[in-house]
C-alpha positions in Angstrom: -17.4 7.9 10.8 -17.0 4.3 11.8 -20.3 2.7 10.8 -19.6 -0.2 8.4 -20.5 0.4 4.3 -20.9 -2.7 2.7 -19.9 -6.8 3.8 -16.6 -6.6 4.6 -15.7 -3.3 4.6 -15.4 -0.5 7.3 -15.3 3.0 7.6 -12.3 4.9 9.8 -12.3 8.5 9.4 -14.4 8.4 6.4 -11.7 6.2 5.0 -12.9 2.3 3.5 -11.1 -0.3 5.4 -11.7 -4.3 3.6 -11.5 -7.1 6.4 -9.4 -9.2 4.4 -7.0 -11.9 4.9 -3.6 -11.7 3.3 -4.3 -15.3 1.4 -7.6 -14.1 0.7 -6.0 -10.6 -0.6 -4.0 -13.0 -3.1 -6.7 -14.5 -4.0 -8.5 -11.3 -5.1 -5.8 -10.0 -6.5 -5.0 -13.2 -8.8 -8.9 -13.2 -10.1 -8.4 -9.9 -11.5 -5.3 -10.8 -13.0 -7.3 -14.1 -14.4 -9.9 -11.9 -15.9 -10.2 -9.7 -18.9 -7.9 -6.9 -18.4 -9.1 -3.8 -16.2 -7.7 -1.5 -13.8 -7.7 -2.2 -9.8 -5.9 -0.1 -7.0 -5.3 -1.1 -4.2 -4.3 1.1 -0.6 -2.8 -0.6 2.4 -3.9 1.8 5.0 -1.5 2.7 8.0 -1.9 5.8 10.8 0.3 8.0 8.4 -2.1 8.1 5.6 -5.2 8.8 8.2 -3.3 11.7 9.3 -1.8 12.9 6.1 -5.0 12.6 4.7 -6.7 14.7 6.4 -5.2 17.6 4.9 -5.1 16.2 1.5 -8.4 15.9 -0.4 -6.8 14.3 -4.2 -5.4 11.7 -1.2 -8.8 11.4 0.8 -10.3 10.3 -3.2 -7.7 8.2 -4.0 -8.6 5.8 -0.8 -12.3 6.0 -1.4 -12.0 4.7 -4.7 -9.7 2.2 -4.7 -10.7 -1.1 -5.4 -9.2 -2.8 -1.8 -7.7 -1.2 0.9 -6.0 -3.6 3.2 -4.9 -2.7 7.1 -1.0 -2.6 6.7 -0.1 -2.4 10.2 -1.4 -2.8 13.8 -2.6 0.2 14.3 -5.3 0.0 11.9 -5.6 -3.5 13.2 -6.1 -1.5 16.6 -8.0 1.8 15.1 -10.6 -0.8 14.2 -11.0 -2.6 17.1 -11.8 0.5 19.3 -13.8 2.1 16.8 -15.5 -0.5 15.3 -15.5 -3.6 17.7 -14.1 -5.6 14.7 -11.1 -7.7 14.6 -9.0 -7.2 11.2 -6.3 -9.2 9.8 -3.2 -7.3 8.5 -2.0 -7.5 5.0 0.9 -5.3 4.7 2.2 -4.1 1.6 5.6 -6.0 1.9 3.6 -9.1 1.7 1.3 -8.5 -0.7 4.0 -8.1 -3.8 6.0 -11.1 -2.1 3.4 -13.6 -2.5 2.0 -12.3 -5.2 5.3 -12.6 -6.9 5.5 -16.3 -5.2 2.2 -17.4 -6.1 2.5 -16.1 -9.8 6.4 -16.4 -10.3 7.0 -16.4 -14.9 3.5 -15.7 -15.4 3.1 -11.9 -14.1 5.2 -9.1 -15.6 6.1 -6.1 -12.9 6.8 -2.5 -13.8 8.8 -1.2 -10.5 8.0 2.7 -10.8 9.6 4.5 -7.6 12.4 4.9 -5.2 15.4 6.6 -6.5 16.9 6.5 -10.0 19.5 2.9 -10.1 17.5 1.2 -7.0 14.3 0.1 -9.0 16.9 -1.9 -11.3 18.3 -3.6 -8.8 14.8 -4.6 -7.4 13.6 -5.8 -10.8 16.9 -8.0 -11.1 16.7 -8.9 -7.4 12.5 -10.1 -7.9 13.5 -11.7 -10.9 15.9 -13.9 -9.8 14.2 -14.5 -6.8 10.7 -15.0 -7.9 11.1 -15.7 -11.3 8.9 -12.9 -12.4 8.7 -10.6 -15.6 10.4 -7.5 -15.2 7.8 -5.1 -17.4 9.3 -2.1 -17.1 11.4 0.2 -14.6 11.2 4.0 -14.0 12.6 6.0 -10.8 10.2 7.9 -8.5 11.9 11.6 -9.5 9.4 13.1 -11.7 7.6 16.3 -11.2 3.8 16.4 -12.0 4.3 17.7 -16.2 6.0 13.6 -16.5 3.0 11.9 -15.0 1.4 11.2 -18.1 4.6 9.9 -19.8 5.4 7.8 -17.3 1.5 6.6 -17.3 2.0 5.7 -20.9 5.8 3.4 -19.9 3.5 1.8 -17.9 0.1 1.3 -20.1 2.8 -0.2 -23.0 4.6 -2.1 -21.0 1.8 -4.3 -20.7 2.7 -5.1 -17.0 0.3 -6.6 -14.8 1.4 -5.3 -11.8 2.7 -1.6 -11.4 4.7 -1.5 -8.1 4.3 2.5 -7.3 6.8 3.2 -4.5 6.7 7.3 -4.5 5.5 8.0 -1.0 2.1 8.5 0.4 -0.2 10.5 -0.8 1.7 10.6 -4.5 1.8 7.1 -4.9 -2.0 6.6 -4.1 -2.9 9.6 -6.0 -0.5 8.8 -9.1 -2.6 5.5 -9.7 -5.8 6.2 -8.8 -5.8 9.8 -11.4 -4.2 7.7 -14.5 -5.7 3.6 -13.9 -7.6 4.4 -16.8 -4.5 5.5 -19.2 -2.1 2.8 -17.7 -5.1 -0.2 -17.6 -3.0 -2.1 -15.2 -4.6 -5.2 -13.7 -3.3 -4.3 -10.3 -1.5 -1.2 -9.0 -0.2 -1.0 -5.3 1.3 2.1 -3.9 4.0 0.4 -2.0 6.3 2.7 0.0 9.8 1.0 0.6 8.8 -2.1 -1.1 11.3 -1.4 -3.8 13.9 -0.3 -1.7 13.6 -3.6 0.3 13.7 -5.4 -2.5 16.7 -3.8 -3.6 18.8 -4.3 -0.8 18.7 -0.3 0.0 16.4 -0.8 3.1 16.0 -3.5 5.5 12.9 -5.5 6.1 11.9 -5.3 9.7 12.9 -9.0 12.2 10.1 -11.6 11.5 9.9 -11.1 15.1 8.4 -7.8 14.9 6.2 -8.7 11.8 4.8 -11.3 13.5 3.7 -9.2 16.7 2.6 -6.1 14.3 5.4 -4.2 15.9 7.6 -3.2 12.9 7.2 0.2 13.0 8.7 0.3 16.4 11.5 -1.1 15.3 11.8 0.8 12.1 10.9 4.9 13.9 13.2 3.5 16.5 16.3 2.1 14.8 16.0 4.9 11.7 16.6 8.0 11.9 15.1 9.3 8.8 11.9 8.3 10.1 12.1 9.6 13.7 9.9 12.3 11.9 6.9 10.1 11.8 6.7 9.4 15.3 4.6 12.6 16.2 2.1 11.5 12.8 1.9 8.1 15.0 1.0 10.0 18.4 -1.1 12.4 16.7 -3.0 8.9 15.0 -3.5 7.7 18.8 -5.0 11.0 19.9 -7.4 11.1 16.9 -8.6 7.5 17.8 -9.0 8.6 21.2 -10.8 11.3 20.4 -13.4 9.4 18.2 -13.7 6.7 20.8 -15.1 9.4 23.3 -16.8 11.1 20.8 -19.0 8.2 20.6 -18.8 7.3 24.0 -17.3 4.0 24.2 -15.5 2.6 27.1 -11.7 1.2 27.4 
């Protein structure tokens, strides 16, 4: 379950896991935008998706597949370390699109697709002031499954060359990864609240708590809409527990 699959990248729960830097994650990320256009996903993994995903095969594929999966938070950072006796550096999603959008500024063009319908305006008007960035397209998150494909063809003609997908997870991840082809996106990131952060809607956690890998402490804690992920959190422990006796390692 844990055994490493290639240079760089692990395996937790039969999900891939890159040991990647956030600057080197830009860097990745701004080759394929360099290079002839071609579709990329990419996954930050946190507890929630292990334990969502366990019940969700179309999810399970959508990880597998995509191009880099980065550890969003510290319990991946700490999933890894008693599982795999491998240290790996967080690159949440947050701070992906932020320096991405830094490093890139009037040269990239963003399609925001997610959150509810009026906030993904205000985040495309918010980055672009901001960041100086090209606002491709915008589209809300409220579409059943019969709009997917005309929502993947906003984004394919928008020419964007990043597609911010902010639906939730499991949709988001699954969205991307089932339409890369039609939409032909340089780089697509299932984002979560990205787009409500940028927007103003929802508050990015202290730098504090960032810097320790704490945020989600703060955020389950202080919010009560998401006091409903704290048993998906205790439920992650217990499976990383269980695996770490399974194989019979100590501490």
């Amino acid at each position: 379950m844990t055994t490493p699959q290639a240079p760089g990248r692990l395996s937790l729960f039969d999900l891939p896991l890159d040991i990647v830097s956030l600057e080197a994650t830009l860097d990745r990320l701004e080759g394929w935008l360099d290079a002839p256009r071609a579709p990329h996903t990419v996954v930050t993994l946190n507890p929630e998706f292990i334990v969502q995903s366990r019940t969700q095969p179309d999810f399970v594929n959508a990880i597998q597949v995509a191009d880099l999966v980065t550890a969003d938070g510290v319990g991946i950072v700490w999933a890894a370390r008693q599982l795999a006796g491998v240290e790996v550096p967080r690159a949440p999603g947050f701070d992906i699109v932020q320096g991405l959008m830094k490093r890139r500024g009037e040269r990239l063009r963003v399609f925001f697709l997610g959150a509810k319908p009026g906030v993904a305006e205000v985040a495309a008007q918010n980055a672009a002031r901001e960041y100086g960035i090209v606002v491709a397209g915008i589209h809300h998150g409220y579409f059943d499954l019969p709009e997917d494909q005309r929502v993947a063809e906003l984004v394919r003609d928008s020419r964007a060359d990043l597609l911010l997908t902010a639906m939730g997870a499991g949709r988001q991840e699954t969205f991307n990864q089932y339409w890369r082809q039609v939409m032909n996106t340089p780089v697509m990131i299932g984002c979560g609240g990205v787009i409500d952060v940028l927007a103003g809607t929802a508050d990015l956690a202290p730098a504090w708590t960032r810097r320790l890998g704490v945020e989600w402490i703060w955020r389950v804690g202080l919010d009560r809409k998401r006091w409903n992920r704290a048993p998906r959190l205790a439920q992650f422990v217990r499976l990383v527990r269980a695996e770490k006796k399974r194989q019979g390692k100590k501490g």
